[in-house]
Backbone as a printed PyTorch tensor [residue, N CA C, xyz], in Angstrom:
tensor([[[111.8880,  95.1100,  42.4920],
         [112.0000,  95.8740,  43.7240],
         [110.9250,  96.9560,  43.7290]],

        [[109.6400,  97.2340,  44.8980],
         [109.5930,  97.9270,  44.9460],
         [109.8650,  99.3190,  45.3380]],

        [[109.2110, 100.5450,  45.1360],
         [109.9220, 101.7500,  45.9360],
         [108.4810, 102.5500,  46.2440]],

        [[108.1760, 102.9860,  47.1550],
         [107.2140, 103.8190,  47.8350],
         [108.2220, 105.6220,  48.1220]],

        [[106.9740, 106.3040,  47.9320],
         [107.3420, 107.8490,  48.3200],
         [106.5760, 108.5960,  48.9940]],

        [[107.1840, 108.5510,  50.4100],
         [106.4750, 109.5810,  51.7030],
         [107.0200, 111.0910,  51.8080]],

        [[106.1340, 111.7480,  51.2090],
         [106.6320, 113.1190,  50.7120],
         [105.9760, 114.0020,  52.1450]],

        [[106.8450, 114.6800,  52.3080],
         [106.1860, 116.0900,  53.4780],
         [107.2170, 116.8220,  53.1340]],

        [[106.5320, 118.2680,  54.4780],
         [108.0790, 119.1100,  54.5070],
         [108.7730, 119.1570,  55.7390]],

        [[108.2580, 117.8420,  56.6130],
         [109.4580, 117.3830,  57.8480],
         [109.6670, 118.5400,  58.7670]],

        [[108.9610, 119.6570,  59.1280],
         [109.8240, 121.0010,  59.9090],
         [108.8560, 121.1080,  60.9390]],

        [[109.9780, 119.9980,  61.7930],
         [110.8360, 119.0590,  62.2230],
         [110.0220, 117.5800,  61.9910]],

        [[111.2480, 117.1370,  61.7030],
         [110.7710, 115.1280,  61.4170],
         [110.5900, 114.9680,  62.7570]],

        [[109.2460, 114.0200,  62.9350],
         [108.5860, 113.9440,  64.6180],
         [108.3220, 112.2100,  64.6680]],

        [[108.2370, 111.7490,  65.5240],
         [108.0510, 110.7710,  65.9830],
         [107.2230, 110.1780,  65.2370]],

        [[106.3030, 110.5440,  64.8290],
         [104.7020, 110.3990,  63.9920],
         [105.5250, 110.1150,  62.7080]],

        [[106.4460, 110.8190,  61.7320],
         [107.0420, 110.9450,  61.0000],
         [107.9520, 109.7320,  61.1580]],

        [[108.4360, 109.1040,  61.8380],
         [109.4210, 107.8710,  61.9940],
         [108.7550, 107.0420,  61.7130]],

        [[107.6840, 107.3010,  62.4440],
         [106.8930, 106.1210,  63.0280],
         [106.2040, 105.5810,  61.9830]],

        [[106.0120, 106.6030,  60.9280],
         [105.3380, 106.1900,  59.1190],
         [106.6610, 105.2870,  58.5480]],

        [[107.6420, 106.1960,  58.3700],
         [109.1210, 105.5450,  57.4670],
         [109.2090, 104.3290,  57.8780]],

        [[109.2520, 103.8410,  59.4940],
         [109.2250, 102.6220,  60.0240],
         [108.4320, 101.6940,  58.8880]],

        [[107.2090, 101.9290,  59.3850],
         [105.9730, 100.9120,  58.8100],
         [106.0560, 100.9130,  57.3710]],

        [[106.5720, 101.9890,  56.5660],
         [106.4210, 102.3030,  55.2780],
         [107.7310, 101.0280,  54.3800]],

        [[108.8930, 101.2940,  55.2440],
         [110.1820, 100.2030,  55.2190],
         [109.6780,  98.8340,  55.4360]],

        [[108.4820,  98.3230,  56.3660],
         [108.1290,  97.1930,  56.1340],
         [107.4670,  96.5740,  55.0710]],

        [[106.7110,  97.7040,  54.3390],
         [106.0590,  97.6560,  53.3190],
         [106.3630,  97.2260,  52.2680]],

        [[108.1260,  97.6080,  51.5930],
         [108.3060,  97.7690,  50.4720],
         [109.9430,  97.4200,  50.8790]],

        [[110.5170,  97.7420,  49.6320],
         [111.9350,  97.4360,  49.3340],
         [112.6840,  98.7800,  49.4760]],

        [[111.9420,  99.6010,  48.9080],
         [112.8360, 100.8950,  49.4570],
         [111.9720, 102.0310,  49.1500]],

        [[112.1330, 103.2390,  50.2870],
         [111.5060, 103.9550,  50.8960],
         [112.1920, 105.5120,  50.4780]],

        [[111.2370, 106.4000,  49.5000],
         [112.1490, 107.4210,  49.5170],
         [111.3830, 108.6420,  50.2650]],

        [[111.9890, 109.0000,  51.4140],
         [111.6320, 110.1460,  51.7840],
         [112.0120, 111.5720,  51.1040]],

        [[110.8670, 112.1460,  50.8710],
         [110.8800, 113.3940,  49.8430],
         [110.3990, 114.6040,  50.7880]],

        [[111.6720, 115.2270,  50.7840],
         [111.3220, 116.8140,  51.5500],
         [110.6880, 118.0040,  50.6790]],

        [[110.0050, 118.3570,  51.2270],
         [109.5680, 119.0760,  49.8870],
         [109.5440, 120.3860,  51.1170]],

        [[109.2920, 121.7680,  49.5510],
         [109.2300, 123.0120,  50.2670],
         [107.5570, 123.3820,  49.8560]],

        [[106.9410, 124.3070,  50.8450],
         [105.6960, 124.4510,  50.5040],
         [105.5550, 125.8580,  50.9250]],

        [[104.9970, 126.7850,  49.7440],
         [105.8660, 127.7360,  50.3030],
         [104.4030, 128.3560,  51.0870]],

        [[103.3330, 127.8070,  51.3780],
         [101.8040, 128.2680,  52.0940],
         [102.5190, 127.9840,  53.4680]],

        [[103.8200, 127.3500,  53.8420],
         [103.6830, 126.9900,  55.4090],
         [105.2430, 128.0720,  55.7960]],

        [[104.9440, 128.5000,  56.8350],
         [106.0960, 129.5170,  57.2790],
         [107.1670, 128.0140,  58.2270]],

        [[108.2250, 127.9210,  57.5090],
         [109.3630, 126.6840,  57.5400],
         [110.3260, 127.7210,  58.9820]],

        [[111.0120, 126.8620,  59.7440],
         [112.1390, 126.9710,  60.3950],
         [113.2070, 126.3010,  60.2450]],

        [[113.5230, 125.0570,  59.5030],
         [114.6550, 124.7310,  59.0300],
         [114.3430, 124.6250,  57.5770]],

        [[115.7680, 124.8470,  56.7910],
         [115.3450, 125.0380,  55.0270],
         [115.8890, 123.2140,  54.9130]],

        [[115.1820, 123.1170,  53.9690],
         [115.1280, 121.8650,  53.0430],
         [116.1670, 121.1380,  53.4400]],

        [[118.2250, 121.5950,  53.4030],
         [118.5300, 120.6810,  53.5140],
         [118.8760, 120.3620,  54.8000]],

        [[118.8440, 121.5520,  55.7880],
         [118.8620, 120.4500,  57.3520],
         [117.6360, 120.0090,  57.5910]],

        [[116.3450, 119.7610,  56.9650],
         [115.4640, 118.8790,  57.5450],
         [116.0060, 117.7600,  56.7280]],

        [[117.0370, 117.8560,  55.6640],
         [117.1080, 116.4480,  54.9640],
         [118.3590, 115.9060,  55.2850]],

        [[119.1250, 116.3330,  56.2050],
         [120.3950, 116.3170,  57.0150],
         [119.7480, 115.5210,  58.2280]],

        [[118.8410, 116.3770,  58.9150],
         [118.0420, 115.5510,  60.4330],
         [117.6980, 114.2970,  59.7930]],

        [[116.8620, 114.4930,  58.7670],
         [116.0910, 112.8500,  58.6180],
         [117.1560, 111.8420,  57.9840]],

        [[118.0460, 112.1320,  57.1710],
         [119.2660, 110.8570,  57.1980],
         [120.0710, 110.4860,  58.5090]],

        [[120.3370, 111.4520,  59.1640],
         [120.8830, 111.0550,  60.8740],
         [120.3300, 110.3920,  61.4430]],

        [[118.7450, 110.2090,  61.2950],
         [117.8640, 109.6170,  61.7900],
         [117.3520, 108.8240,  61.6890]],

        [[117.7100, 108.3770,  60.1650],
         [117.8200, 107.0280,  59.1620],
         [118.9770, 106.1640,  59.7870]],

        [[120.1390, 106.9710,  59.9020],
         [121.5590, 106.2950,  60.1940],
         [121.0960, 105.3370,  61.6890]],

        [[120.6510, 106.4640,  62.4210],
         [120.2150, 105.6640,  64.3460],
         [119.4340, 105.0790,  64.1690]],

        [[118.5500, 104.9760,  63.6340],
         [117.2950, 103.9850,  63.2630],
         [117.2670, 102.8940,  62.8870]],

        [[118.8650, 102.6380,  61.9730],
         [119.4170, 101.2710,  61.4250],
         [118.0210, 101.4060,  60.2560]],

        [[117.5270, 102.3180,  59.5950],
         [117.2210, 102.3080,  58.4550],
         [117.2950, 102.9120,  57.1480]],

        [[118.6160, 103.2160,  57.2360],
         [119.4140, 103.5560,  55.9150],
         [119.7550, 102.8140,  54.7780]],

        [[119.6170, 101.1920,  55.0540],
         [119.4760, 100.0530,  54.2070],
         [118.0470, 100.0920,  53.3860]],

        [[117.1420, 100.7050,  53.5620],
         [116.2910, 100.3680,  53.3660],
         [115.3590, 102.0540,  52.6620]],

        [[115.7770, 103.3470,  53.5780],
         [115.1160, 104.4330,  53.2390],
         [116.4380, 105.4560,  52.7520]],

        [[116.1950, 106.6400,  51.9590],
         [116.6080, 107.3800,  51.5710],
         [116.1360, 108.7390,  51.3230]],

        [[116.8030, 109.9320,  51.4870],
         [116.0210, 111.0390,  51.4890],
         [116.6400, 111.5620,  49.9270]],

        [[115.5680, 112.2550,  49.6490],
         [115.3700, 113.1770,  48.0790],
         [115.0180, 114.6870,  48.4160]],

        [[115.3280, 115.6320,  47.8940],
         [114.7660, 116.7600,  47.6140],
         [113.8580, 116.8420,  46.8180]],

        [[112.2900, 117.2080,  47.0190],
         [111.2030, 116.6260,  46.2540],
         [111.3090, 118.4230,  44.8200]],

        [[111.4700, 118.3900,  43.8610],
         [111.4850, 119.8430,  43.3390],
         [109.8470, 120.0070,  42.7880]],

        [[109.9230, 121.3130,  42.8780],
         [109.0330, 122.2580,  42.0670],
         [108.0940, 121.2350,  40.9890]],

        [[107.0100, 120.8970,  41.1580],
         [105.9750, 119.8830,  39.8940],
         [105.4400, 119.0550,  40.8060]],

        [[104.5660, 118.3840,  39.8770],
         [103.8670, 117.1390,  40.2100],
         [104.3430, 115.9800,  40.9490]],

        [[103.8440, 116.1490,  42.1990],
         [104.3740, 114.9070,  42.8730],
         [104.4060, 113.2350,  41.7830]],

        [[103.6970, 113.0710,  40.8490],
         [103.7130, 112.0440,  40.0640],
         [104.7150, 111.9800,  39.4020]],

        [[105.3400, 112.9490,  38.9190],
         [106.6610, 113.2040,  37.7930],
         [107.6310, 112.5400,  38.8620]],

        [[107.8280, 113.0140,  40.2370],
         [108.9460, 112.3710,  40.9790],
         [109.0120, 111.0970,  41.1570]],

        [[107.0830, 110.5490,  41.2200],
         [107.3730, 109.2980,  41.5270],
         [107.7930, 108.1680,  40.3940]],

        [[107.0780, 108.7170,  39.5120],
         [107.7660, 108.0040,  37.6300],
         [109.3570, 108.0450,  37.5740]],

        [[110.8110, 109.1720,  38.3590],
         [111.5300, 109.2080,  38.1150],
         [112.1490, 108.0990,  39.0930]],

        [[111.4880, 108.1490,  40.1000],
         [111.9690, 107.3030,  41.3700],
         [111.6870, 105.8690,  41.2700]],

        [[110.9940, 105.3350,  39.9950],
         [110.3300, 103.9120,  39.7290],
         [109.3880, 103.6650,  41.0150]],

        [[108.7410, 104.3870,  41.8560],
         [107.4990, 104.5130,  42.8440],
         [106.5650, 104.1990,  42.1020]],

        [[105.9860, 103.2370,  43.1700],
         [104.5630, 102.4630,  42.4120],
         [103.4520, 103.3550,  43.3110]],

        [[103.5000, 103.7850,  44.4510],
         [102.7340, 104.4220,  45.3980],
         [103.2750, 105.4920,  46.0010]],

        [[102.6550, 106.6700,  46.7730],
         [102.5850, 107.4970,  47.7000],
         [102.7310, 106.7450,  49.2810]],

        [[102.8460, 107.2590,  50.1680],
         [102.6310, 106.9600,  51.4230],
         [102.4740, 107.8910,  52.0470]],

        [[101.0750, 108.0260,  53.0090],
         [100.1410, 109.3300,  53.5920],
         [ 99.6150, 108.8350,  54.9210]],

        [[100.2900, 109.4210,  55.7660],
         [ 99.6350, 109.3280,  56.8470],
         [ 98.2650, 109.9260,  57.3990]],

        [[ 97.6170, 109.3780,  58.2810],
         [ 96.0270, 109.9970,  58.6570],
         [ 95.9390, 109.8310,  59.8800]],

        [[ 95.7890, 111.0080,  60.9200],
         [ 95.4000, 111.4490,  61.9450],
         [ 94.2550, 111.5530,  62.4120]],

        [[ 93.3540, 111.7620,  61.5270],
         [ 92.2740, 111.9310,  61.7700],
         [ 91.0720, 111.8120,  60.8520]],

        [[ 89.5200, 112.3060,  60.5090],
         [ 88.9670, 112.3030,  59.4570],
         [ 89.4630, 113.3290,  58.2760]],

        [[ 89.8750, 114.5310,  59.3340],
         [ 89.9210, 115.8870,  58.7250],
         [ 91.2750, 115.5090,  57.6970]],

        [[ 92.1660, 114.4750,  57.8960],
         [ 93.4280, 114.3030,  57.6280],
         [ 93.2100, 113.4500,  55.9930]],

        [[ 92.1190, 112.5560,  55.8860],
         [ 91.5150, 111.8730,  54.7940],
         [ 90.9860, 112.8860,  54.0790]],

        [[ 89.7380, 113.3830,  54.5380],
         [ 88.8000, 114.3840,  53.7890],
         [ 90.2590, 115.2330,  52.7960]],

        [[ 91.2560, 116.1760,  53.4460],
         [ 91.9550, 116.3890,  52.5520],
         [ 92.9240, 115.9230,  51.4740]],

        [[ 93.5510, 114.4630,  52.3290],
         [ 94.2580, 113.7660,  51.0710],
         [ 93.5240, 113.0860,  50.1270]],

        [[ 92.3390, 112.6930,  50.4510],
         [ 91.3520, 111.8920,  49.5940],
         [ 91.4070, 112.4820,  47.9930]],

        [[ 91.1530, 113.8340,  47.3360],
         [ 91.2990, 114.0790,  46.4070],
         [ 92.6070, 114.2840,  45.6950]],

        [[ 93.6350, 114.4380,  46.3680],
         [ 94.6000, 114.1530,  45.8230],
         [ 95.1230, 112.7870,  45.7150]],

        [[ 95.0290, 112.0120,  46.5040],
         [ 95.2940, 110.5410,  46.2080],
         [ 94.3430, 110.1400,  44.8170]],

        [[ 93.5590, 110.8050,  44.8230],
         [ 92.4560, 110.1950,  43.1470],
         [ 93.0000, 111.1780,  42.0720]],

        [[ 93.6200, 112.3190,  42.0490],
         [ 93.9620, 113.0280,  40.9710],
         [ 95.7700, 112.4210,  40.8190]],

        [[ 96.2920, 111.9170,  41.5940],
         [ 97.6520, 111.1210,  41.3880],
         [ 97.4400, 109.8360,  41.0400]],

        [[ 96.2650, 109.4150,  40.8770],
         [ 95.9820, 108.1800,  40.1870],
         [ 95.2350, 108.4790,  38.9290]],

        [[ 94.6280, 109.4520,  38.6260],
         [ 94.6150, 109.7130,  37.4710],
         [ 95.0570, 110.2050,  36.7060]],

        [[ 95.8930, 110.9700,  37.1840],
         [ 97.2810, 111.7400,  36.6650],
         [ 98.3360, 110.5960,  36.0250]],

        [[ 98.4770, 109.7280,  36.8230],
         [100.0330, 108.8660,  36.8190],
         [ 99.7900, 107.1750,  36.5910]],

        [[ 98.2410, 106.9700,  37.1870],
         [ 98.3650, 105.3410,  38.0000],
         [ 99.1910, 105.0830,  39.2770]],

        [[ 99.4960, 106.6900,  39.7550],
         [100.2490, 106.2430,  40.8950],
         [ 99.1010, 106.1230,  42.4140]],

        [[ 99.2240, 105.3020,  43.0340],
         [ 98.3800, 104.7890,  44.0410],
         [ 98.9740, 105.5240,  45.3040]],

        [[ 97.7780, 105.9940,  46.3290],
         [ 98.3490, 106.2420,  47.7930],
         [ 97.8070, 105.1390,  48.8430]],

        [[ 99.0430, 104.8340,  49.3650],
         [ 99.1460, 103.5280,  50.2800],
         [ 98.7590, 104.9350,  51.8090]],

        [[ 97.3980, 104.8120,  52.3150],
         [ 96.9360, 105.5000,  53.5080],
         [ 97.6610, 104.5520,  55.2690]],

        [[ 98.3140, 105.1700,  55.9870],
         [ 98.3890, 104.2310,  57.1170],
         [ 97.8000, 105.2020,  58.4450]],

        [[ 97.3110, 104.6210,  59.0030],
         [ 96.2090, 105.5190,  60.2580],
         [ 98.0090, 105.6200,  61.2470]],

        [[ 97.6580, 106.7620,  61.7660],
         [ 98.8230, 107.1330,  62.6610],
         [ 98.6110, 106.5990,  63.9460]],

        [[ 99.6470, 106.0920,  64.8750],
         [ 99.4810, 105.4390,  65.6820],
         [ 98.9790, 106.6250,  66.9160]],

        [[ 98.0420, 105.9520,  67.7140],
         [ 97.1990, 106.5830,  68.6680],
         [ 98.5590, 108.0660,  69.3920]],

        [[ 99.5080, 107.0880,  69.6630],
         [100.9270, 108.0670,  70.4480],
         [101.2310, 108.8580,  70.0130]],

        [[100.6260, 109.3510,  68.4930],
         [101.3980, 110.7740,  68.1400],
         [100.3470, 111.2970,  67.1610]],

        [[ 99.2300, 110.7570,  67.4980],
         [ 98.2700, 111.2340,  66.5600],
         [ 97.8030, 113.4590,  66.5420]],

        [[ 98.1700, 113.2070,  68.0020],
         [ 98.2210, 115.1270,  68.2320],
         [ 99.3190, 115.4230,  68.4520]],

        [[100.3330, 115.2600,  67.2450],
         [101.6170, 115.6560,  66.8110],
         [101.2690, 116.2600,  65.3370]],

        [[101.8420, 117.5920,  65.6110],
         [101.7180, 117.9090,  63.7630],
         [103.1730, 118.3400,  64.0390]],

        [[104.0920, 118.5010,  62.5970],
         [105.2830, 119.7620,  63.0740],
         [104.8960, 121.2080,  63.2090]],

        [[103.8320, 121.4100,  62.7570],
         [103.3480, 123.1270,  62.8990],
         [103.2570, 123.5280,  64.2460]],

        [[102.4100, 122.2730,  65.0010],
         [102.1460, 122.4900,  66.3880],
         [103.6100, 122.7520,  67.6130]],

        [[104.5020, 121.2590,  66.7160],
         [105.6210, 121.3710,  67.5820],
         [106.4880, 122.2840,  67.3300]],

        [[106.2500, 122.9960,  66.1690],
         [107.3740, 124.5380,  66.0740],
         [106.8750, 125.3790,  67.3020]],

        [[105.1310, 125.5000,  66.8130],
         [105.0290, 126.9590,  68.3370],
         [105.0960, 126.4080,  69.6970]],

        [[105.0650, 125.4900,  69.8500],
         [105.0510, 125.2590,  71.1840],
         [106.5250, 125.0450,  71.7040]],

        [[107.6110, 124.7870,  70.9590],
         [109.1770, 124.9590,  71.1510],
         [108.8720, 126.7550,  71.2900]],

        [[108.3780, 127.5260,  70.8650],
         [109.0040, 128.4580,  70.3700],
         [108.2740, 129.6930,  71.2320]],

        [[107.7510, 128.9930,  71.9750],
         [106.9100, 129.1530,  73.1150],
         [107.9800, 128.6260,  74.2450]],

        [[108.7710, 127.8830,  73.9650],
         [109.0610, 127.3420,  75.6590],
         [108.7720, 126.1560,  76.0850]],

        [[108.2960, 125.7440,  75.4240],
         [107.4140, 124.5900,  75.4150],
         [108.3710, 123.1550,  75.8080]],

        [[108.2080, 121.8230,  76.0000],
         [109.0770, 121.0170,  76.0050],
         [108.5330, 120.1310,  74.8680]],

        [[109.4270, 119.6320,  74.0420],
         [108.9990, 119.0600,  72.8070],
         [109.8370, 117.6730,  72.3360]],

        [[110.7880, 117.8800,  73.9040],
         [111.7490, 115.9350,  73.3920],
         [110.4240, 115.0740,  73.5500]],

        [[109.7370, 114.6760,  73.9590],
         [109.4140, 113.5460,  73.8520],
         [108.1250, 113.1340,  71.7250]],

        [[108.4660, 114.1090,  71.2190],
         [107.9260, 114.2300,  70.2830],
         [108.6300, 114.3230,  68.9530]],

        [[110.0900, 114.2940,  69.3540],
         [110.8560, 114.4330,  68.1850],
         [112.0560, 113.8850,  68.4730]],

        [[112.5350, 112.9950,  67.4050],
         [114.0000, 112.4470,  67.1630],
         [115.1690, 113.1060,  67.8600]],

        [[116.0970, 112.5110,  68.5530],
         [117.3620, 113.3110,  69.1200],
         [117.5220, 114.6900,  68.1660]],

        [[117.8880, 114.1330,  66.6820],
         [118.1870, 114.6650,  65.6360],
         [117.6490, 115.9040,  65.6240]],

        [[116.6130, 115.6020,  65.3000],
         [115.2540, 117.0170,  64.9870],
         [115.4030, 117.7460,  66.1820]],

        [[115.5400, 117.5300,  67.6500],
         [115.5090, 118.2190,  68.6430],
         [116.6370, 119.1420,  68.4470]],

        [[117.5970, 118.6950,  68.3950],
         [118.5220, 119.1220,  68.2360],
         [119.0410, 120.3320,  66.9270]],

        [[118.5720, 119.8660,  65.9330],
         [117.9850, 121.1940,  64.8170],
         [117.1500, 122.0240,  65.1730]],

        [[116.1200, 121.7390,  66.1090],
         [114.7460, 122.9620,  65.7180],
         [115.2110, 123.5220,  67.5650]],

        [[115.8780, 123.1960,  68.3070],
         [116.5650, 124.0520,  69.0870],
         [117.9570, 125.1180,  68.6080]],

        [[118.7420, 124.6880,  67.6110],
         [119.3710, 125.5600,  67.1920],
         [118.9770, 126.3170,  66.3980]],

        [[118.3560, 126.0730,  65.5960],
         [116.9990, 127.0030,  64.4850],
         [116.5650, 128.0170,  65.6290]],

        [[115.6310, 127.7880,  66.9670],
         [115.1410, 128.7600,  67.3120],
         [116.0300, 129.7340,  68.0110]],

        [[117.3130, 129.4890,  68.7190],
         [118.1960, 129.9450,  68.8950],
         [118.8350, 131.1410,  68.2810]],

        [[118.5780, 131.1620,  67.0730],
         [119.2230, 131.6840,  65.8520],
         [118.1580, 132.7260,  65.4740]],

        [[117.2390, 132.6240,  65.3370],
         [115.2440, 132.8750,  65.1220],
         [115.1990, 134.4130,  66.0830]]])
């Protein structure tokens, strides 16, 4: 069996974000989505309701057979994937600017581990989707369903509520 690991910090899991787990579930045998905290990015939901949204979202998706969410901790993304029996990463790319930065880390997790990053180009429909973007622009007023899961809408409206 294999297992692949699409690590972010999900705040908010977006369409773009499905739309990887989707393709990533075709890929492989099982799919672990890894929330991770980063602490360079100013977060609006903590770790476990973005990992609450993205299993709800697993559940409606009818891909809970197949994906699972993890709390990614503190270390080397390679250590998680050695614990998780992950043969690869999974990294989405938006753009050049989106390569140019994963590019060296996909070669230092292969020299680190032998662990490989499986790159998938983001589909044209959500390619100017980041979650950074869709926090300020909710938070602004903004309208942001058509960019995010019932789920996630529904978190990062009560998040700002609260905010």
């Amino acid at each position: 069996m294999s297992t692949l690991v699409l690590p972010g910090s999900f705040d908010p899991f977006t369409l773009g974000h499905l739309d990887l787990a989707r393709r990533a579930c075709a890929l492989t045998d099982s799919l672990v989505i890894a929330v991770s905290h980063n602490p360079s990015k100013k977060g609006l939901l903590d770790s476990a309701q973005r990992r609450a949204v993205i299993d709800e979202v697993l559940r409606d998706e009818g891909l809970a057979d197949r994906a699972r969410t993890a709390l990614l901790p503190a270390g080397l993304l390679v250590d998680f994937c050695r614990e998780q029996g992950a043969s690869a990463v999974v990294r989405g790319l938006r753009s050049q600017l989106d390569l140019a930065y994963e590019e060296p880390m996909a070669r230092m997790n292969s020299h680190l581990a032998g662990v490989d990053t499986v790159f998938l180009l983001t589909d044209s429909r959500f390619s100017h989707i980041s979650s950074s973007l869709v926090r300020e622009v909710a938070a602004l007023g903004g309208d942001v369903a058509d960019m995010l899961p019932h789920p996630a809408q529904r978190a990062l409206r009560e998040a700002l509520a609260t905010s």
